[in-house]
C-alpha positions in Angstrom: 93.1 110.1 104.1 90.9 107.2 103.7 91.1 104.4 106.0 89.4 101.3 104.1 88.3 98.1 106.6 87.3 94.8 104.8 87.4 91.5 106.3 90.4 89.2 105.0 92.4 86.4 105.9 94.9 87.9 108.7 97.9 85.5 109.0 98.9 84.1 111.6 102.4 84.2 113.3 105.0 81.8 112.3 108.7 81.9 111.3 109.6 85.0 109.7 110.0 85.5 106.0 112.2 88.3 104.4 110.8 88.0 100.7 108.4 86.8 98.7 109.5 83.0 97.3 110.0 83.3 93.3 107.7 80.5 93.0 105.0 79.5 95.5 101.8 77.2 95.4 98.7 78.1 97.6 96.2 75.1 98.4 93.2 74.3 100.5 93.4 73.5 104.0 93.1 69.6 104.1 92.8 69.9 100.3 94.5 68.4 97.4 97.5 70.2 96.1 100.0 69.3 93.0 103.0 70.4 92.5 105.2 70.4 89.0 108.9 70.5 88.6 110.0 72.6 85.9 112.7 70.6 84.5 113.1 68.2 81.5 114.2 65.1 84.0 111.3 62.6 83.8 112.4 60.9 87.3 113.3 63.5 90.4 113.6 62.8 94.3 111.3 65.8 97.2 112.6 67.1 99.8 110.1 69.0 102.2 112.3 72.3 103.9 115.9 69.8 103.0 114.0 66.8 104.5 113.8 63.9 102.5 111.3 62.5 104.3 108.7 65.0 104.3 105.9 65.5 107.2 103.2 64.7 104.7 101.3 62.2 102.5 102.9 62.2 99.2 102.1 60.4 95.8 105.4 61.1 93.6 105.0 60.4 89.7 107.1 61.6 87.5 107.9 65.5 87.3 104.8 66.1 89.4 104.3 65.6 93.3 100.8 65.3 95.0 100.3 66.4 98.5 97.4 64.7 100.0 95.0 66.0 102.7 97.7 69.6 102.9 97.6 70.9 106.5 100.0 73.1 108.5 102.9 70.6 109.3 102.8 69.9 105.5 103.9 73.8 103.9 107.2 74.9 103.2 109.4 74.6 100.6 109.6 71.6 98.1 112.5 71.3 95.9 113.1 68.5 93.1 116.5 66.6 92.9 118.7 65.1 90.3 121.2 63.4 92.1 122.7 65.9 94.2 121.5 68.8 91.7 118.6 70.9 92.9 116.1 71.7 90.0 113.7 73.6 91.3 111.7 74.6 94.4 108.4 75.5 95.3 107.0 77.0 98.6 104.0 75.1 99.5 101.2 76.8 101.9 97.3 77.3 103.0 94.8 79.7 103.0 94.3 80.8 106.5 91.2 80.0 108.0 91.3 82.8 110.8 89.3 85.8 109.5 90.6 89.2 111.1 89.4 92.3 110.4 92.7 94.1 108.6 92.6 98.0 108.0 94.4 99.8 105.3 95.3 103.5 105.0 96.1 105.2 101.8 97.3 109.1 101.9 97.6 111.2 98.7 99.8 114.3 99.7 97.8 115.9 96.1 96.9 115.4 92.4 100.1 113.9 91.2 99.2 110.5 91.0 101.8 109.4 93.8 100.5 107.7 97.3 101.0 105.5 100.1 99.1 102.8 102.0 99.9 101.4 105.1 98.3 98.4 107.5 99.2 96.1 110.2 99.5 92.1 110.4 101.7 90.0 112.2 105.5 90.9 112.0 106.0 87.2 111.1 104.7 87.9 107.3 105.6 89.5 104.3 103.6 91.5 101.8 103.8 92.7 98.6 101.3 95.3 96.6 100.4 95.5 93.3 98.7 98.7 91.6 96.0 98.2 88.8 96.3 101.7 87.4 93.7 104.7 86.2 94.1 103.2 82.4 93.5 99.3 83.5 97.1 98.5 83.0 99.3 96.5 85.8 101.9 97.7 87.7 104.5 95.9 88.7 104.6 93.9 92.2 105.9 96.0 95.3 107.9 94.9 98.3 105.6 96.2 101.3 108.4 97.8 104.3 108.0 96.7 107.6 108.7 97.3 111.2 107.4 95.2 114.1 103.8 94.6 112.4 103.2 97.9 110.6 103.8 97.8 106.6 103.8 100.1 103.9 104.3 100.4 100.2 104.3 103.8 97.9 102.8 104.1 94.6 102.9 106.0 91.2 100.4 105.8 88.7 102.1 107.6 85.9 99.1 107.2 83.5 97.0 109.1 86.1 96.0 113.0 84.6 95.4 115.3 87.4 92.9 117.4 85.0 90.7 114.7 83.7 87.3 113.3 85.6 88.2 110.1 87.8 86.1 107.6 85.9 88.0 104.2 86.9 88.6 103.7 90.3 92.4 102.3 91.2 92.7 99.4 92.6 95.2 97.9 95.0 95.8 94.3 95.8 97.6 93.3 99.1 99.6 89.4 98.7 100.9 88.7 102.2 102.6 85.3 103.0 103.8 83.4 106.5 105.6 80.1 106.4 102.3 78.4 106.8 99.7 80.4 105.4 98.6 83.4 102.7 96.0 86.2 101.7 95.2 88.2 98.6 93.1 91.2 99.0 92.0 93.9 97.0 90.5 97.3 97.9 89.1 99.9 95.4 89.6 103.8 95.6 89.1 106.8 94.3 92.2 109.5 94.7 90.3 112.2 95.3 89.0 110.1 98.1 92.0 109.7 100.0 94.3 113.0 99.2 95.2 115.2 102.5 97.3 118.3 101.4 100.6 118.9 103.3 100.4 122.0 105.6 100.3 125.4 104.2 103.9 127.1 104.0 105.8 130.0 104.4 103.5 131.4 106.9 104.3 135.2 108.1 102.5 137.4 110.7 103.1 141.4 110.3 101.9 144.0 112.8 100.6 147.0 110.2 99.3 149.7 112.5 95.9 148.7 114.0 95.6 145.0 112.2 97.6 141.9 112.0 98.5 141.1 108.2 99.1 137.3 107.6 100.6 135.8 104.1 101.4 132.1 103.2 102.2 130.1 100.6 100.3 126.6 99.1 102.0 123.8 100.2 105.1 122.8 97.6 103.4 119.4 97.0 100.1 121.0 95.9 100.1 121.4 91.9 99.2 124.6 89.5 97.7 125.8 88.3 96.2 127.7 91.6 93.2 128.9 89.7 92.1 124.7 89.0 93.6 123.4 92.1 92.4 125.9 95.3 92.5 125.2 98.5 90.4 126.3 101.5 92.4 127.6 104.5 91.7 127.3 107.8 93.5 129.7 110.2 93.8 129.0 113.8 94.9 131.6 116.5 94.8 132.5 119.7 94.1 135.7 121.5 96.0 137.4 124.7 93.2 135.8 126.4 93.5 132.3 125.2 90.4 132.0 123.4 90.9 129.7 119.9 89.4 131.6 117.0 89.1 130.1 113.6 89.0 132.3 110.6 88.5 130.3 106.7 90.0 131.7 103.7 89.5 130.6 100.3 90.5 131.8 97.0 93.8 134.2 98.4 97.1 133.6 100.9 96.4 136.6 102.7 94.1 138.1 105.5 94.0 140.7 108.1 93.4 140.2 111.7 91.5 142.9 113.9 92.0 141.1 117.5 94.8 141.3 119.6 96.6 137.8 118.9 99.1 135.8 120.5 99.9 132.7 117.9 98.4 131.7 114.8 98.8 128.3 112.9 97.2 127.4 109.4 95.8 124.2 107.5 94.2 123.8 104.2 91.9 121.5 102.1 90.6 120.9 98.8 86.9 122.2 99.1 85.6 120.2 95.9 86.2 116.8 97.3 86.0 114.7 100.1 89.4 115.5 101.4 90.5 115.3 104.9 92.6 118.8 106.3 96.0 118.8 106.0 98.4 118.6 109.3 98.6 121.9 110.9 101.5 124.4 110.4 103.8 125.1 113.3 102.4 127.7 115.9 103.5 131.1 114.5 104.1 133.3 117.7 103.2 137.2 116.9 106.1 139.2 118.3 106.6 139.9 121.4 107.9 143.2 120.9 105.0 144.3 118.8 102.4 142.6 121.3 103.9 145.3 123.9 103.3 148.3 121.7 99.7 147.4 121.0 99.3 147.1 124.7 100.7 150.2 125.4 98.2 152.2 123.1 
């Protein structure tokens, strides 16, 4: 997992949005900003958020309307009239000028081109993401998820080839928007940088006279072939005495253990990147039963 930390423009709290507006304008603080109405009218009325007298300094000509000197009281929506027939409508607002520092996560579960990034702003925005892919094309915008300040978006890059040398790096650009104000970030990544492997699976523990045979299974997420993609495993157990002993394995889903053992758990890792270990397995408790009868000897 790779956690990337830049510093952007962190929005600030204001009336909650549910979508991205399928037209919006973003201007300068105390800037200059002009806004068009796409229609064939040559002479249309503003309204500023169904106001028609709008909480800013306006110079109407034509299809076009100039917002002078654009502050926070001045955003929101602007729509163009006809009459009583709305035209069109534009949402109006600023670059922030509060500079937080905004952290992004992004988790690869393997080599399959699929991920997921995740970060935290106020609850009163919306994001969207937008994936520039292995080959340089464009993905399409999407919708970030949210709950109470956390978001989230998932990715595919289908051009991605989990056998070829990363070359290009991807790159992932963050839109988020407030009532009042916006940010656009990008961040840059590697995948190989950011993949953690799911935990290890099918984990069983066998008593075969003296030693302690253990077997598992990649995790199902991981792809083949096995002799491309390994995986270093870490096992973790713990002895009658409660001592933590950790045993690595690479290259095979199998080992013996010589000590007497209570529980064992398991983990892996791609050893020919910078990849973080996976979440560990469930503690696999060595029977009971067993445990007795080496005791007994």
């Amino acid at each position: 997992m790779l956690v990337l930390v830049g510093l952007v423009l962190c929005l600030s709290p204001a009336d909650a949005l549910t979508a991205f507006p399928p037209k919006f304008q973003v201007g300068k603080l105390n800037g200059d900003i002009v806004v068009k109405c796409n229609t064939s009218e040559q002479q249309v009325t503003w309204t500023q958020n169904g106001e028609p007298e709008p909480m800013a300094e306006l110079i109407a000509e034509g299809q076009t309307l100039t917002i002078l000197g654009l502050d926070l009281p001045a955003t929101g929506n602007y729509s163009c009239w006809a009459g009583t027939v709305l035209l069109d409508t534009t949402y109006v607002v600023v670059s922030s000028a509060r500079k937080e520092g905004m952290n992004v996560s992004c988790q690869a579960e393997s080599y399959r081109g699929s991920f997921h990034c995740s970060w935290t702003c106020p609850h009163s925005t919306v994001f969207r993401a937008r994936l520039t892919r292995s080959d340089g094309s464009l993905g399409e915008w999407v919708p970030a998820a949210s709950h109470h300040g956390q978001f989230s978006a998932s990715f595919t890059d289908p051009s991605f080839c989990p056998f070829a040398e990363e070359l290009r790096q991807l790159q992932l650009q963050l839109e988020g928007l407030s009532t009042t104000s916006y940010l656009n970030v990008s961040i840059h990544f590697f995948v190989r940088d950011i993949v953690r492997p799911d935990p290890p699976q099918e984990l069983t523990v066998q008593r075969r006279g003296e030693q302690l045979h253990l077997a598992w299974a990649p995790p199902a997420s991981w792809p083949l072939p096995k002799s491309y993609f390994a995986l270093l495993y870490r096992l973790q157990y713990q002895l009658l005495n409660g001592t933590q002993v950790d045993k690595y394995v690479e290259g095979a889903e199998e080992t013996r253990l010589q000590e007497r053992v209570q529980r064992v758990r398991i983990s892996c890792q791609d050893p020919y990147a910078n990849a973080a270990w996976s979440p560990w397995s469930a503690w696999q408790d060595v029977d009971a039963a067993q445990q007795h009868r080496l005791r007994a000897r």
